[in-house]
N, C-alpha and C positions, 0 to 999 in steps of 0.2 A: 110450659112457659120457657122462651129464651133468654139466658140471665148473660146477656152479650156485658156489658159492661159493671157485674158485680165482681166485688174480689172472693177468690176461690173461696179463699177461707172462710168468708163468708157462708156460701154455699157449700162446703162441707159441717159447716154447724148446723146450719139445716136441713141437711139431709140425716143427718146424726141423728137427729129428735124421730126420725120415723125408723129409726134404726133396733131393734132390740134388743138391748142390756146383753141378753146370751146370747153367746155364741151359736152357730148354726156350723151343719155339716155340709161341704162343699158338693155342689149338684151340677150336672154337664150347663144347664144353665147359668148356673153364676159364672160361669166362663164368660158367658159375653153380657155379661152385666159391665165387666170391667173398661173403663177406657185404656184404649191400647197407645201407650207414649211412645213418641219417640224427638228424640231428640236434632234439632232441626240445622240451628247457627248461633253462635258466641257473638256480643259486638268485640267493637275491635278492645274497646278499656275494659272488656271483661266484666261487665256492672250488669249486663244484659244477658238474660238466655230467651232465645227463640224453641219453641215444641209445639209439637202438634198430636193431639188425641184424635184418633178412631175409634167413634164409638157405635154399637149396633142395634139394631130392632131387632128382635128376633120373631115377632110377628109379622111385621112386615119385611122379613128376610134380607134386609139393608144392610149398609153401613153409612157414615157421615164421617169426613175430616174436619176439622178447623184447625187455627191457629192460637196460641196461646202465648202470653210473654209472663216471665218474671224476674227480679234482682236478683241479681247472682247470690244475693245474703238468702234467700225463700222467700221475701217479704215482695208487697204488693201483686200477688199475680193479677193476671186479668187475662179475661177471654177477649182475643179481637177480632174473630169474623162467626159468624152467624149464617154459615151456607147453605142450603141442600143441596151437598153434593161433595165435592173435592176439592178441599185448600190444600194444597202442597207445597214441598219446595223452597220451605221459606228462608231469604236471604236479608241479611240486613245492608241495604245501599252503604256503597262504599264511603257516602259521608256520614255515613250513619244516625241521617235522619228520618229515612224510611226505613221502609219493609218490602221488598219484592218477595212477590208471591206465583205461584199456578195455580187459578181458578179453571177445574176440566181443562186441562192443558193451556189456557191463555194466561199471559203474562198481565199481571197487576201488581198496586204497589198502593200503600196506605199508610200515614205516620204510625210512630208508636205506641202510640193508645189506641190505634181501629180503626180512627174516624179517617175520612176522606179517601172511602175505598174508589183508585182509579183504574179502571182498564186501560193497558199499556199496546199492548200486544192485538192485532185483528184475527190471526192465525192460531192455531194449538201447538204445541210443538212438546217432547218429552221430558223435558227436564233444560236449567241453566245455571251462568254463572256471570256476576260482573266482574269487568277486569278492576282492579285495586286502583286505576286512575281515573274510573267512574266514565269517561269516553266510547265503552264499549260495551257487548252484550257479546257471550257465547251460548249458542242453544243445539240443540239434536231435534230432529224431524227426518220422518221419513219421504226418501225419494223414488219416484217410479222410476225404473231402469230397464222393467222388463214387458214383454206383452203378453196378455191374458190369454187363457185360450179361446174368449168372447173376442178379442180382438184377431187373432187367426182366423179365427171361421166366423165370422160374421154374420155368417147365413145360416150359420145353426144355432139360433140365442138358445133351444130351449135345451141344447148336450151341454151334462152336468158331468164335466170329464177334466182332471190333469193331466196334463201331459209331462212326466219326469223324465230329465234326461241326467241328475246324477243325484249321487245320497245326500243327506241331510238335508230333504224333504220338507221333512216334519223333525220339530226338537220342540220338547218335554209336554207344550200340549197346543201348539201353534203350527198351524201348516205355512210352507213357506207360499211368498208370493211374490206379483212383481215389483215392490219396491225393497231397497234398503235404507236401513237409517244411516245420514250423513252429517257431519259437525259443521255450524253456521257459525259467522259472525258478523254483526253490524254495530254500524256506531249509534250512540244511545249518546242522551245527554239531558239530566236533570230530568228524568221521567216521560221523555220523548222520545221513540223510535227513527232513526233518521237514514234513509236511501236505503238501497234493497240489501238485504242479507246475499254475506258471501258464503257459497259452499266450498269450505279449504280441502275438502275431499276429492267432489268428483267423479268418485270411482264406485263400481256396484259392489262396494264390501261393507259388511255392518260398525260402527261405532257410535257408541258404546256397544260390546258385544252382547248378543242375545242369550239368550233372553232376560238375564239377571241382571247385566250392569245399565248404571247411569250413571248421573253424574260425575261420581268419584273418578270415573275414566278419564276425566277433562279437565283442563288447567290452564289459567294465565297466566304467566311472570308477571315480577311485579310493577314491572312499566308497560304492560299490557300490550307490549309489541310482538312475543310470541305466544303461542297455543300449544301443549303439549295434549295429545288425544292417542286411545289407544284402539288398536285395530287388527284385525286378523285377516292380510288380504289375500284369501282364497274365498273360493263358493264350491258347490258341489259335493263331489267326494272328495275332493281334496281337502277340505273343510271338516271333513266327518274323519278323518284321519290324523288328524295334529290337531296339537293347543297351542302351535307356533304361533301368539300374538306377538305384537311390537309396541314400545312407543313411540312414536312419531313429534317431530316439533316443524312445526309449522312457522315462518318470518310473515310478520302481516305486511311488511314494509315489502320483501322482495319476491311476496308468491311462493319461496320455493320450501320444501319440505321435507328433512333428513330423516332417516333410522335412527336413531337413538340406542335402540337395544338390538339392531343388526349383529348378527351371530349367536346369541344367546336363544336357546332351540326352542323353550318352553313358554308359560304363561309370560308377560312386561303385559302390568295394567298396573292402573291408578297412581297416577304422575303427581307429584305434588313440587312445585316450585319452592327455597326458601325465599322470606321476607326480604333478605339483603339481594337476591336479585343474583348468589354466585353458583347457586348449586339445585338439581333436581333430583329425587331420589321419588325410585318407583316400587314396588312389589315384584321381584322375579324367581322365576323357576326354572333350574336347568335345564330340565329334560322336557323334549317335543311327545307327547302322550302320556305321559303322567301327569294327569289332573290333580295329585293329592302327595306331587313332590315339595318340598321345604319352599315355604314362603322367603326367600331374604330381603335385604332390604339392598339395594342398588345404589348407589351415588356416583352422578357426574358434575363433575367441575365443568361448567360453560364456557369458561375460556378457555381452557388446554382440552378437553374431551375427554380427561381420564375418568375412568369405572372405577370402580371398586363394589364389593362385597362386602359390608358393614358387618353382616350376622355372622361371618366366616365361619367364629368360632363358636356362634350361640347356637346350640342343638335343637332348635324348636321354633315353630311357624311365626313370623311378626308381619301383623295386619293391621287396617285403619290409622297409616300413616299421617301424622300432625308433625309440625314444627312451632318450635318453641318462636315467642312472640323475637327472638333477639337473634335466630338464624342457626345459631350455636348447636340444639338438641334436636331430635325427633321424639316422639311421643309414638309409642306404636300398644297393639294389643295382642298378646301371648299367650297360649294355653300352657298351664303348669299345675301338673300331677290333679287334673279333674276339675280346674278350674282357668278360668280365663282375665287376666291381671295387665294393670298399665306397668308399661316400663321405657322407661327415658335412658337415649343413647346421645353419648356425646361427639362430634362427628370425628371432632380432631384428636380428643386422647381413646375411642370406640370404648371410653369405661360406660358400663350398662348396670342399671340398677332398678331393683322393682321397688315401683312406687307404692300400689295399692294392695292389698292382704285381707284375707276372710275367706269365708266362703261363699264367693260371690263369684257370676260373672258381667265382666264389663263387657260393653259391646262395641260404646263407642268413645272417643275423646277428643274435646277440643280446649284449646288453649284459652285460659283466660287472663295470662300475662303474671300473675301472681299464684295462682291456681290454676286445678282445670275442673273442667264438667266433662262429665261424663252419664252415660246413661247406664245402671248397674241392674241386674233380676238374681234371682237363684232360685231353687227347687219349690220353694215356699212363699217368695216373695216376686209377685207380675214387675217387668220392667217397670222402672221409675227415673229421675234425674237426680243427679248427687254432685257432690264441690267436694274435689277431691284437694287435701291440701298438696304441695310439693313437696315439700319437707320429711312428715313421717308420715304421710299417706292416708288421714284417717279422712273417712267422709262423713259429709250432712246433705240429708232426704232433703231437696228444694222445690220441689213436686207434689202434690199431696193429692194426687189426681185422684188414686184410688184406696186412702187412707182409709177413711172411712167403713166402706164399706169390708174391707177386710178386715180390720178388727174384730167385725162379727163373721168371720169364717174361722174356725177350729183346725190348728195348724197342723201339719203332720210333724214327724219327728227325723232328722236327717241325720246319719250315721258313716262316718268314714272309715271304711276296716281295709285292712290288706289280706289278702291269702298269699299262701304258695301254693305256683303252679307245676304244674306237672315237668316242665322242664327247671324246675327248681328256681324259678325269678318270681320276684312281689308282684302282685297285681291289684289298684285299687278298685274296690267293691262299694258303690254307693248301696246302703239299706234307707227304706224310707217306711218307717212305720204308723202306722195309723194313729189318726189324732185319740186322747185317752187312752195311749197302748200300754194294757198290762202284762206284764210277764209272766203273770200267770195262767194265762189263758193262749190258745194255740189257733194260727191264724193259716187263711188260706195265701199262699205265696207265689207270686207274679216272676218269673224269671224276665227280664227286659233285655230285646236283642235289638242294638242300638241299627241304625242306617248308616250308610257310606259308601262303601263299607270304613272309610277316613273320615270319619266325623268328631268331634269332639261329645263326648257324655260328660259332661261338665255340670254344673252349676245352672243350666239354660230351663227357661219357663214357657213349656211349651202349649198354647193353647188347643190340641186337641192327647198329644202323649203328655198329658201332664201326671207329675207324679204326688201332688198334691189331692188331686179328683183318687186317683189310684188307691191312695192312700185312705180315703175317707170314707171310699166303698168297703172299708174293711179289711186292704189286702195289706201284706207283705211285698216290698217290688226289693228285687234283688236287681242291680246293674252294674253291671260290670266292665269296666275298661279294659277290654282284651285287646289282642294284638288288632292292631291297627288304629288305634287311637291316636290321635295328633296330642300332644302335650308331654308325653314320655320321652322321646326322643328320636329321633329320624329310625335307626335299628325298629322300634319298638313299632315305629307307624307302618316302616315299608315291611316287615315280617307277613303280612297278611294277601299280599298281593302273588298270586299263583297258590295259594295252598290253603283255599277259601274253603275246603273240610278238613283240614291241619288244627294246626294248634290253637288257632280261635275258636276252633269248638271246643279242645281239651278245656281252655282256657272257662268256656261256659257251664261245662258240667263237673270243673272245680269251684268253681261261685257258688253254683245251685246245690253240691255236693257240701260242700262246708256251710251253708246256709241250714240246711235239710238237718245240721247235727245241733241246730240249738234249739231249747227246748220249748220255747214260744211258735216254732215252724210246724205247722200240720203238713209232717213229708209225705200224706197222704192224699191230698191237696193242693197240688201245685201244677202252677201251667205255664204257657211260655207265648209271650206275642212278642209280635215286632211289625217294620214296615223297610221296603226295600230291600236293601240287606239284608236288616232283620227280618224282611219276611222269607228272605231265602233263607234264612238261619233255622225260620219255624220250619220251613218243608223239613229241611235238611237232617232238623231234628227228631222230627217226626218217621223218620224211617230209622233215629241209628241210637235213640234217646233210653231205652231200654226198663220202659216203664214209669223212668221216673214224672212224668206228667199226663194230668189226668182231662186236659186240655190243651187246645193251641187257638189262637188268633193270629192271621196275617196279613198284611196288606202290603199291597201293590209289591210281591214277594217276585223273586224270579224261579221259575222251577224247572227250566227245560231249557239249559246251556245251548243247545244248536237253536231251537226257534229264534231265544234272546237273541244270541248274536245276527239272524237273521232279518228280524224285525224292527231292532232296536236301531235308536240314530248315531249317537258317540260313539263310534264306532276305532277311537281312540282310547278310549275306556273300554273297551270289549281286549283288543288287543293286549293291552298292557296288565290287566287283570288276567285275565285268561290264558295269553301268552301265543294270542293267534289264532287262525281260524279252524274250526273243526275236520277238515277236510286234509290239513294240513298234514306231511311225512316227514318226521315222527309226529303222530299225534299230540296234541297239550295235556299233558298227565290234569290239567285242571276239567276235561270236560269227565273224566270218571267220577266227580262228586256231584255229578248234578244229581238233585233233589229228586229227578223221575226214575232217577235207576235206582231207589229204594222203597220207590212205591209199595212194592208190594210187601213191606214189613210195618206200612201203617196201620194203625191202630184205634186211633185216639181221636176223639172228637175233634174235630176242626172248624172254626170260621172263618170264612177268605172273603176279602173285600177289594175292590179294583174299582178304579174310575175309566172311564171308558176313553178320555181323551190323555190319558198317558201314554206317551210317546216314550218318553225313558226308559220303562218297567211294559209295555205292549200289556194289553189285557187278556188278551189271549195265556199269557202265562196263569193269570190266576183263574181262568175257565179252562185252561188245563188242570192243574189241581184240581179242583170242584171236579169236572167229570172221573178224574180216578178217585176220588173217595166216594162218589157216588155210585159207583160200577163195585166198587170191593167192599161198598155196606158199611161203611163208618157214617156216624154222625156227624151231619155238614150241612154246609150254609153258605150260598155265595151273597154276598150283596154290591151289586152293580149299580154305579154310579155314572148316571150317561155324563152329567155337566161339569166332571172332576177330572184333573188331572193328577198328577203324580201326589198332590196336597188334595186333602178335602178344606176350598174354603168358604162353599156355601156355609152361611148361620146353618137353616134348618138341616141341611145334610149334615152337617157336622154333627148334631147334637142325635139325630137318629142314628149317627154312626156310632157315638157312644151311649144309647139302650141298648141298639145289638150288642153292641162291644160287652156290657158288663152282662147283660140277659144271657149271655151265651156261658159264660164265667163262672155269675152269681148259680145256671141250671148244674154247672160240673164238679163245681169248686166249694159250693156251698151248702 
């Protein structure tokens, strides 16, 4: 039964009743039991929050989005679309009497409450936005630019061949082809489409960039007369060699379209215009191939052109750039010491203050004129949506999407400790103990080796590395925030970069080493996974670990420094990691730690898992692993996943990736 027009609450009382009293232990299953929220658009008086739930079948291996509204106070939600398929996107009309929407890429729009759902749109296109004076529509779709190789030979339809003539091919699990995506705009009015959509692009270069960005790349001032769109105009290997994007602003009046972040050698994305129409401030990074240099915040005055550096002096990444409803602030999101928090910058006196506090991470935030919303998760708790106040920052759950049902899941325990490392500096150590953990009893213990190898290990709820599930199979997960972690401070992050067997691994077998000495730890017992990095972390480990683990799991790991670099596409990440090509005089002191040159001191049972369409991480790396623990008689297991890229997000794949995962664990560990 579709309950399109009950209020949630409702239907969470009802589901309640079939719910039972006790608690239960968390199973790879209930993972996608949960609806997956995300937080979509603010109305302009803040009264309003727009989300949309993803929710999945796991029998019939799906997923479904919809649309969902409710008052900014929690009170009246209501479901408003009812699809099989895909609602996305969702925008509230600039008079804010509608709802624009994406139905499978077409543009529609529907009042407040759901009813009078209209197709707006003939075409799909990836993502949009309205300008603030309701006149117009900015969208993304892709354009053909190039010929097939079915169009070359015409007389050969049945040769199944590419023809490549420079790198970045293929990126992360998409082969390239003859179009790129280019930024439209046409005039709209009162829920009509009107004369043909203009491309302000033109050129065979992608925007938003592939494969991750959308929307957030794209922006109207607020008299909807320019376009600010971000872009990276290379192709080929030159492409695969820098992160030199730009932003661009676009004059709808006079065609023509400047550099904006001209000079400035690294990432410029995600433009956000202020309200009063003086100033645009984007995300940038200095440096051309460092992917995982310092996020700042950028500000230019539109009249005079001057730049500036907002974060100069703040040591740490700021992302998901918002403007306060009055012009004055920005609202960005910060990793701090393991967790990810709002904080608001003023632009004229640059005083910065954190808004929100716990142990939480936010992800996202938008202005709600008195307040903000935000969407909040942590270790233990699935994303949800929350009113964060301005003042002393405290929030309230306005979401109840998956209240319910968690209540009856049995929580783990989250623990914040610091060590000393080997070079004599604090390092935070997330522990995550098992639900009913007693201390008198000794448990088997999970070392976790994060991805990135620049990621944050924060507070984040991940639905397949979740440390809740982790948790409830019984184990101990030890995680560590070693060198290269973004939220410590620029030293702390960039210390990992060239010296990827250095001090982040000291840094790991002081986690697992000071772990190992409390008395609830069965140091007899312990294993180490991860994926990416961390699965280069397990090979890595795996030859220099020295007994201490009596298992590994790793996925989509990298083991063989000259293949990677040969196979792989960012080939601007190979560089700046590794410090250059292997072939190179003087050689890169980083390819002596590759993972293959300790082969022969492995040991230890292993499960290696790869998807076959990962471009990022090549598969080939984790069927190298598998054949040398096969060939030197260690216990192993490969599992190949032809329809996965660098993420497993099939339902059913996912969930046999976790029985392997724990079957292999639960056979060493327990």
């Amino acid at each position: 039964m579709r309950l399109q027009h009950y209020p949630i609450v409702l239907v969470l009382f009802l589901f309640s009743a079939f719910v039972s009293n006790a608690q239960e232990i968390m199973t790879p299953e209930s993972l996608w039991k949960l609806g997956r929220v995300n937080l979509e658009d603010v109305s302009k008086d803040g009264s309003l929050v727009l989300y949309s739930v993803t929710s999945y079948n796991l029998q019939e291996n799906k997923g479904n989005q919809d649309l969902y509204l409710v008052s900014s106070d929690g009170n009246n939600a209501k479901r408003l679309t009812d699809f099989t398929g895909l609602d996305s996107d969702g925008l509230f009309c600039p008079d804010g009497n509608k709802i624009g929407f994406l139905r499978d890429g077409i543009l529609w729009e529907m009042n407040l409450d759901g009813s009078v759902q209209t197709q707006v749109g003939k075409e799909p296109f990836d993502g949009f936005k309205y300008a603030p004076d309701g006149k117009s529509i900015l969208f993304f779709k892709d354009v053909k630019y190039f010929q097939t190789v079915k169009e070359m030979y015409p007389d050969l339809p049945g040769a199944n061949v590419k023809v490549i003539d420079g790198l970045m091919y293929r990126h992360w699990k998409s082969w390239e082809d003859d179009q790129r995506s280019n930024v439209f705009v046409q005039r709209y009015d009162s829920g009509k489409l009107d004369g043909e959509a203009i491309n302000i692009m033109n050129v065979p270069y992608d925007s938003p960039l592939k494969p991750h960005g959308g929307s957030e790349q794209m922006a109207f001032s607020v008299d909807g007369k320019k376009i600010a769109y971000t872009c990276r105009k290379e192709n080929g290997t030159a492409l695969a060699l820098s992160t030199n994007s730009d932003v661009f602003l676009y004059d709808t009046e006079s065609g023509l379209t400047r550099n904006l972040s001209e000079g400035i050698m690294g990432y410029d994305l995600d433009p956000v215009f202020s309200p009063d129409g003086k100033y645009i401030a984007w995300r940038s990074m200095k440096t051309a191939g460092n992917e995982a240099d310092k996020s700042r915040i950028m500000l230019m005055d539109l009249q005079t052109g001057k730049k500036s550096d907002l974060t100069a002096n703040y040591d740490r990444d700021a992302e998901n750039l918002c403007w306060s409803a009055n012009g004055e602030e920005l609202y960005f999101i910060s990793g701090s010491e393991g967790t990810q928090h709002i904080f608001v910058l003023n632009i004229q006196s640059n005083k910065l203050r954190q808004i929100s506090s716990g142990m939480f991470d936010f992800s996202a935030v938008k202005d709600g004129v008195t307040f903000l919303i935000a969407q909040r998760m942590s270790m233990t708790e699935p994303p949800t949506i929350v009113r964060v106040e301005k003042k002393d920052g405290s929030a309230t759950e306005i979401v109840q999407e998956n209240t319910a049902f968690w209540k009856g899941i049995k929580k783990a325990r989250v623990e914040k400790k610091y060590i000393t490392t080997t070079d004599g500096k604090k390092m935070l150590v997330w522990h995550i103990l098992p639900p009913d953990f007693d201390p008198a009893k000794k448990y088997p213990t999970l070392l976790y080796c994060q991805g990135g190898p620049q990621s944050h290990l924060s507070q984040f709820f991940s639905f397949r590395w979740n440390f809740q599930l982790m948790a409830s199979k019984g184990y101990i997960i030890v995680a560590p925030c070693r060198r290269g972690m973004p939220g410590f401070g620029e030293a702390w992050n960039a210390q990992i970069s060239g010296d990827w067997g250095g001090q982040c691994m000291r840094d790991y077998f002081s986690a697992i080493d000071a772990a190992a000495k409390l008395p609830y730890v069965n140091k007899n017992k312990m294993g180490a996974v991860g994926a990416s990095f961390g699965g280069y972390s397990v090979f890595w480990l795996a030859g220099h670990h020295q007994k201490r683990f009596k298992a590994f799991v790793a996925h989509a790991g990298i083991y063989n420094f000259e293949s990677m670099y040969g196979t792989t596409e960012e080939m601007f990440f190979e560089n700046h990691e590794k410090g250059g090509a292997y072939w190179e005089k003087p050689r890169p002191k980083m390819y002596a730690v590759s993972p293959h040159l300790s082969a022969d001191k492995w040991n230890t049972p292993i499960l290696i898992t790869h998807g076959e369409k990962d471009f990022r991480v090549p598969i080939s790396e984790g069927m190298q692993a598998f054949q040398a623990a096969q060939l030197r008689k260690i216990p192993s297991k490969f599992l190949w996943l032809p329809d996965e890229g660098h993420w497993i997000q099939n339902p059913q794949s996912s969930v046999l990736w976790q029985r392997e995962y724990y079957s292999w664990l639960d056979k060493y560990l327990k």
